[in-house]
C-alpha positions in Angstrom: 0.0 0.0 0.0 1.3 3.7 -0.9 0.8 6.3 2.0 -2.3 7.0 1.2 -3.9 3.8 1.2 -3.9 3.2 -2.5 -3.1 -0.2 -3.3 0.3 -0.6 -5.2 1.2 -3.4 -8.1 4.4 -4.2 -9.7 4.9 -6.2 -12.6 6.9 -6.3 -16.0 8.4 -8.3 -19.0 10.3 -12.0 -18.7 13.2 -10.2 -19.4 13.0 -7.6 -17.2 13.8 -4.6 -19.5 10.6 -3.4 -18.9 8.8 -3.0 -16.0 5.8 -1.0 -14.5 4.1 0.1 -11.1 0.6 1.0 -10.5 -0.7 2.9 -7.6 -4.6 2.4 -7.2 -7.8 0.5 -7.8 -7.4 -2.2 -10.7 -10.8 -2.9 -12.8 -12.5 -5.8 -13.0 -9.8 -8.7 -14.7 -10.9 -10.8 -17.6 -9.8 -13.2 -20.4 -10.3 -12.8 -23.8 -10.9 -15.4 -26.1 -11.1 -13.7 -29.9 -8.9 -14.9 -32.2 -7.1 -11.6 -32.0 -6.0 -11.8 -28.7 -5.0 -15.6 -29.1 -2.4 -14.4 -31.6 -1.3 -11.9 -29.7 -0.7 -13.5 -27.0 0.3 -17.3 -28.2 -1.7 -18.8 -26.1 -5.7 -20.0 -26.2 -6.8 -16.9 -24.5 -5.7 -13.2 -23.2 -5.9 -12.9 -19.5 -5.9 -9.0 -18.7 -6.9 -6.6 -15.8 -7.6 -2.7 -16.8 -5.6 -0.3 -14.9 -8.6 2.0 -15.3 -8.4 4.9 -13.1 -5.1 3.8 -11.3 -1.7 5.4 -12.1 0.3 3.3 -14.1 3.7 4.1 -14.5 6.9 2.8 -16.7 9.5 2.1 -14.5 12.1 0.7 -16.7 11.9 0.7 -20.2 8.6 1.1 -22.1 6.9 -1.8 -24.5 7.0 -1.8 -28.1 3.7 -1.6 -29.6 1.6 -3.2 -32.6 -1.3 -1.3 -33.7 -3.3 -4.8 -34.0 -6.6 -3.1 -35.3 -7.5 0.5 -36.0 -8.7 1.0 -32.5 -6.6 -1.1 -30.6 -2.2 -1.3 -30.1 -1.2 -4.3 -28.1 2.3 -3.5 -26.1 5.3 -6.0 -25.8 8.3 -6.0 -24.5 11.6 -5.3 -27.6 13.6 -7.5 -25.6 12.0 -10.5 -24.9 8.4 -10.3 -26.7 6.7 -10.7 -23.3 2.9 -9.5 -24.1 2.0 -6.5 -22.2 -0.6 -4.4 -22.6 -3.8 -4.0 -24.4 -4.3 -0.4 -25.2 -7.8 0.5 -26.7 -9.8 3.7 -26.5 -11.4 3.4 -23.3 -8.4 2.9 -22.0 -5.0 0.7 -20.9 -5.2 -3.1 -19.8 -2.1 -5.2 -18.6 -1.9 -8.8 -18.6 -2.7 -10.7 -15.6 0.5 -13.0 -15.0 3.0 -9.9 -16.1 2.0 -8.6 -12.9 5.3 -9.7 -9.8 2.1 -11.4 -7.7 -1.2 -12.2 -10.0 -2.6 -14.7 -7.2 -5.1 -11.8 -6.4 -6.1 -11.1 -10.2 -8.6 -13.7 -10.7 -10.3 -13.0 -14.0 -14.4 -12.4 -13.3 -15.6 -12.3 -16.6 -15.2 -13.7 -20.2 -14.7 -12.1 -23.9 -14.9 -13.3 -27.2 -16.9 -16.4 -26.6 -17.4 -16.9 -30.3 -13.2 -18.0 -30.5 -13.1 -19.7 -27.6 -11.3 -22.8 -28.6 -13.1 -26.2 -28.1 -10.8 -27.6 -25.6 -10.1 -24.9 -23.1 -12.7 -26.0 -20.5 -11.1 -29.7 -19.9 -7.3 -28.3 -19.4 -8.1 -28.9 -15.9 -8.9 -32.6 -16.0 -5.9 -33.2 -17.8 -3.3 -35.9 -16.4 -0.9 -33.3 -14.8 2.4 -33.3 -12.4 4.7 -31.3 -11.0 7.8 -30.0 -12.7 10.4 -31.8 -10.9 8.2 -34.9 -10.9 8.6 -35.4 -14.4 11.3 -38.3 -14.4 12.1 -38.0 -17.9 13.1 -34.3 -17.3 15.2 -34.5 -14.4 18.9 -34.6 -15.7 17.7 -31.5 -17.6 16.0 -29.5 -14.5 18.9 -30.2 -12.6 21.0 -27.6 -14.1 18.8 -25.5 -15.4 19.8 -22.0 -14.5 16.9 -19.2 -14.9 18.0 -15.9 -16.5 14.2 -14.7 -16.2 13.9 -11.3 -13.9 13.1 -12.0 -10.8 8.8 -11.2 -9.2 10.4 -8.1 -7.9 11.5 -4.5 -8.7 15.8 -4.2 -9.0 17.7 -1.9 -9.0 19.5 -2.9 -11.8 19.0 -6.0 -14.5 20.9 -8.0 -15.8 23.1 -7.8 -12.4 26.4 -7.2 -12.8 28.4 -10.0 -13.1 30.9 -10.6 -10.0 34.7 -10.4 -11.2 
């Protein structure tokens, strides 16, 4: 919370060459199923929140931006092609799991019904595991280093390396 009460998010790209803050009320989060937004985000559906009436703020770095329709630029970041932002006339929306902690962002409401894709509603009674339970993937998760920015702001990214 800032000083006066406002709630405060943090959030930014995969690469962490841009990042954002947002002091106030979020609007009511979502997930978009049009084709557009499947494309723009790679994935079967958009899940976004609309800053609204909050202060959003680039703290490092600003997206690139795509003007996907004549109303509407999507944002991404240059760097790492992390999808950002929807930007549309009535205003700015982020996506959901850009933000550092999305846990309280649960999406309340659907769009774009008519490209919702067949199989979306049984991903959850799909077989599933854990990450480090997959056998077959051990020798490889072993090792495995993450260069993805941390769920919090820095002061600096990339660190500098220690000589």
């Amino acid at each position: 919370m800032s000083l006066d009460n406002k709630p405060i998010y943090t959030g930014g790209c995969q690469c962490g060459a841009v990042r954002f803050r947002i002091e106030g009320a979020l609007g009511e989060p979502s997930v978009c199923h049009c084709r557009m937004c499947q494309k723009a985000f790679g994935n079967f559906y958009a899940p976004l929140v609309s800053v609204r009436k909050a202060k959003l703020a680039w703290t490092r770095g600003e997206p690139k931006r795509f003007q996907s329709s004549n109303h509407v630029r999507r944002g991404f970041c240059g760097e790492c092609g992390t999808p950002l932002t929807y930007e549309a006339p009535d205003g700015i929306a982020l996506a959901i799991a850009a933000f550092d902690d999305p846990t309280g962002i649960a999406p309340a409401v659907q769009f774009g019904l008519e490209g919702k894709l067949p199989f979306v509603d049984g991903v959850h009674e799909l077989p599933g595991m854990r990450t480090m339970d997959d056998v077959n993937a051990a020798a490889f998760l072993a090792d495995l280093v993450s260069h993805q920015h941390p769920d919090h702001d820095t002061d600096q990214w990339p660190p500098q390396e220690q000589t």
